[in-house]
PLY file of the C-alpha trace (Angstrom):
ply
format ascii 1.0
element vertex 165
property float x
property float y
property float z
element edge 164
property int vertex1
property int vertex2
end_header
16.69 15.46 -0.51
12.93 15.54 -1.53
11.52 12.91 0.65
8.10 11.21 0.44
5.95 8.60 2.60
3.17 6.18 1.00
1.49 4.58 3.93
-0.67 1.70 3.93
-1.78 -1.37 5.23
-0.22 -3.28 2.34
-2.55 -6.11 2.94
-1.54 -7.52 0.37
0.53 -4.91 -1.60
-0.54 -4.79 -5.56
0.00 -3.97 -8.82
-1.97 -0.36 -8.19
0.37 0.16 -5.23
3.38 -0.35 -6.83
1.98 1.98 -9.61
2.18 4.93 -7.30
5.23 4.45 -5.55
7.02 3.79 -8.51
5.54 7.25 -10.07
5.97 8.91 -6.63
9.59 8.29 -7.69
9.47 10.42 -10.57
8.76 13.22 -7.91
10.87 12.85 -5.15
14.20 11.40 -4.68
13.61 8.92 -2.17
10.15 7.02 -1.17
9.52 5.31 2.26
6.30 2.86 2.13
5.60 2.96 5.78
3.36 -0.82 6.16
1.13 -0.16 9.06
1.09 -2.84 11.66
-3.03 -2.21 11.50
-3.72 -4.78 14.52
-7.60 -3.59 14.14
-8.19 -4.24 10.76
-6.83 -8.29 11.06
-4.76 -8.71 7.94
-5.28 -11.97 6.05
-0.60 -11.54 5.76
1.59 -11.01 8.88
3.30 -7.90 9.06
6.77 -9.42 8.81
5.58 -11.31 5.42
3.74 -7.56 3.83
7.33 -6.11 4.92
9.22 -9.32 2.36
6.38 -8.81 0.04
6.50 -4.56 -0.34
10.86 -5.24 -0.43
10.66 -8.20 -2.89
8.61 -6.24 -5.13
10.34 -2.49 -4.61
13.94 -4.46 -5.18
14.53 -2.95 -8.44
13.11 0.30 -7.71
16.13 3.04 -7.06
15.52 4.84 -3.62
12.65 2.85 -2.00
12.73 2.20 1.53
10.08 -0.14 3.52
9.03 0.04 6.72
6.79 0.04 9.21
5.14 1.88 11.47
2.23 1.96 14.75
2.12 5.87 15.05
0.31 8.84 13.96
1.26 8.95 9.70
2.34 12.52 10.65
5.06 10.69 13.18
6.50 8.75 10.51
6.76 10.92 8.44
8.72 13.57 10.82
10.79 10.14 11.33
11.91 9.96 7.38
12.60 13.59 7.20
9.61 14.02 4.66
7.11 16.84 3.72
4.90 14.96 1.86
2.34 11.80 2.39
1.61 10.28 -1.22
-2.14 9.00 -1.15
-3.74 7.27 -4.26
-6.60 7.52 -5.03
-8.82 4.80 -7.43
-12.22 6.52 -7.56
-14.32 9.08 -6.19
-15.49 7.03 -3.55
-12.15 7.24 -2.03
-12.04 10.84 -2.04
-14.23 11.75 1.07
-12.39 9.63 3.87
-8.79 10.61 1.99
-9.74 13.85 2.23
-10.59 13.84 6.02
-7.88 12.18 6.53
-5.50 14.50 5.01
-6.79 17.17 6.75
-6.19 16.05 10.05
-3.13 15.23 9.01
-2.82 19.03 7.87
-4.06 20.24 11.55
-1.78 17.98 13.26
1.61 19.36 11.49
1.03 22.16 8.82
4.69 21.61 7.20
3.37 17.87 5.62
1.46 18.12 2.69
-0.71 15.06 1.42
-0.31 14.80 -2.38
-3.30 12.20 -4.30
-1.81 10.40 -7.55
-4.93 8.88 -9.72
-4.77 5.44 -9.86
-3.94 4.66 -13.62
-6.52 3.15 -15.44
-5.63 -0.03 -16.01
-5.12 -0.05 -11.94
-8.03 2.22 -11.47
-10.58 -1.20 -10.03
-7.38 -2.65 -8.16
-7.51 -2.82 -4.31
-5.99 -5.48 -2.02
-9.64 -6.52 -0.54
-11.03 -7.27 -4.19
-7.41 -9.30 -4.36
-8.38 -11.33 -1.40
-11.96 -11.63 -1.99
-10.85 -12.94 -5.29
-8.37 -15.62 -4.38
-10.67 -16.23 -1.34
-13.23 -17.94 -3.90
-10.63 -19.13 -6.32
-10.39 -16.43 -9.22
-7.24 -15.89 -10.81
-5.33 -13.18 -9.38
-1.85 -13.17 -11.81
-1.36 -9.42 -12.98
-2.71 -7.98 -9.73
-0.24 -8.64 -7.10
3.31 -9.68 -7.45
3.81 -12.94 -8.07
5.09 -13.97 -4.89
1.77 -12.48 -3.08
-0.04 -15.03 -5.64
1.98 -17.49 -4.24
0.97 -16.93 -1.32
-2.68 -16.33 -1.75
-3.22 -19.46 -3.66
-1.48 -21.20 -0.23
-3.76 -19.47 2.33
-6.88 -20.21 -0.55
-6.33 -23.45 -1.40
-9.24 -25.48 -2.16
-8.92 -27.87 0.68
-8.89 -24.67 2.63
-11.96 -23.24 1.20
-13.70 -26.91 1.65
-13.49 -27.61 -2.02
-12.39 -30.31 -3.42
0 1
1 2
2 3
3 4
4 5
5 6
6 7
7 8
8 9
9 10
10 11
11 12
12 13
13 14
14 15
15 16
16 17
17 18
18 19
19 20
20 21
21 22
22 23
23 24
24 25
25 26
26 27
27 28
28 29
29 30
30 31
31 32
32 33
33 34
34 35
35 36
36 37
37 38
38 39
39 40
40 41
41 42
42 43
43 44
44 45
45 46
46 47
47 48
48 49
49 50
50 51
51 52
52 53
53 54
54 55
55 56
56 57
57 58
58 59
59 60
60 61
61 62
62 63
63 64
64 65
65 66
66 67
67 68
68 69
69 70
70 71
71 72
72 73
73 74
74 75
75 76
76 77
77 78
78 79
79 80
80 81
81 82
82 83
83 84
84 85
85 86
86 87
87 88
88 89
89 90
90 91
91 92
92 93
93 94
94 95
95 96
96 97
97 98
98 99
99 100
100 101
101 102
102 103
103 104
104 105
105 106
106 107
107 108
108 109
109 110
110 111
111 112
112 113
113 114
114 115
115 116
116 117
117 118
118 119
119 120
120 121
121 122
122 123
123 124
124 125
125 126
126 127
127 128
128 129
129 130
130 131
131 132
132 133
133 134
134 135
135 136
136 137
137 138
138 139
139 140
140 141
141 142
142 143
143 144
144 145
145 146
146 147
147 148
148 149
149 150
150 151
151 152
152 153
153 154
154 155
155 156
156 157
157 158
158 159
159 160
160 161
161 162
162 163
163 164
């Protein structure tokens, strides 16, 4: 079985990320999003609710496992029993630190390969900080995440929590 890892913070999964795991399935037979735990980085969503979110919106996806991890990406990978970290990427920008990144990975086991899928164009802008920022000042973010992320960004950016009206 051809198995493949797409880590991330998830913070909040989106549209873009559900875009690549969902063509990463075209590839392999089985994908595991490993959601990083990512203490450092303070995510706006608790780990338990980016775990319901990624399963909620991989539930009709064939062969998609979630979960999570607080190691080295090469780790959990050797975990799942795959050879291959899935990495999109949006722009150029992202290339440089991907690119590092993969290549550490590369030094640290030589048998996992780090495969970049473009972003597709219509998710080619889409990353879960412009999704916060955006519900953060009130902006419509329907078509972005899955709607039960919306949900709950329009909870945690209400107006009364933004000091609006």
């Amino acid at each position: 079985m051809r198995v493949a890892v797409c880590p991330g913070s998830f913070d909040p999964i989106t549209t873009g990320h559900l875009d690549i795991i969902e063509r990463a399935l075209n590839l392999y037979d089985k994908v595991v999003v490993g959601i990083a735990k990512s203490p450092p980085k303070k995510p706006l969503f608790s780990l338990e609710e980016r775990i319901r979110f990624a399963t909620n919106a991989t539930s009709g996806m064939k062969n998609v496992v979630v979960d999570t991890f607080d190691t080295l990406v090469v780790e959990f990978a050797r975990k799942h029993n795959a050879h291959v970290i899935i990495r999109g990427l949006r722009a150029v920008s992202d290339f440089e630190h991907e690119f590092q990144m993969a290549q550490l990975n590369r030094k640290l086991d030589p048998t996992i390969e780090t495969l970049f899928m473009m972003a597709s164009p219509e998710c080619a802008y889409l990353s879960s900080s412009a999704v916060k920022e955006i519900a953060e000042y009130g902006g419509c973010v329907k078509g972005l995440v899955p709607s039960e992320v919306e949900e709950s960004l329009l909870k945690v950016h209400s107006p009364s929590k933004r000091g609006g009206l």
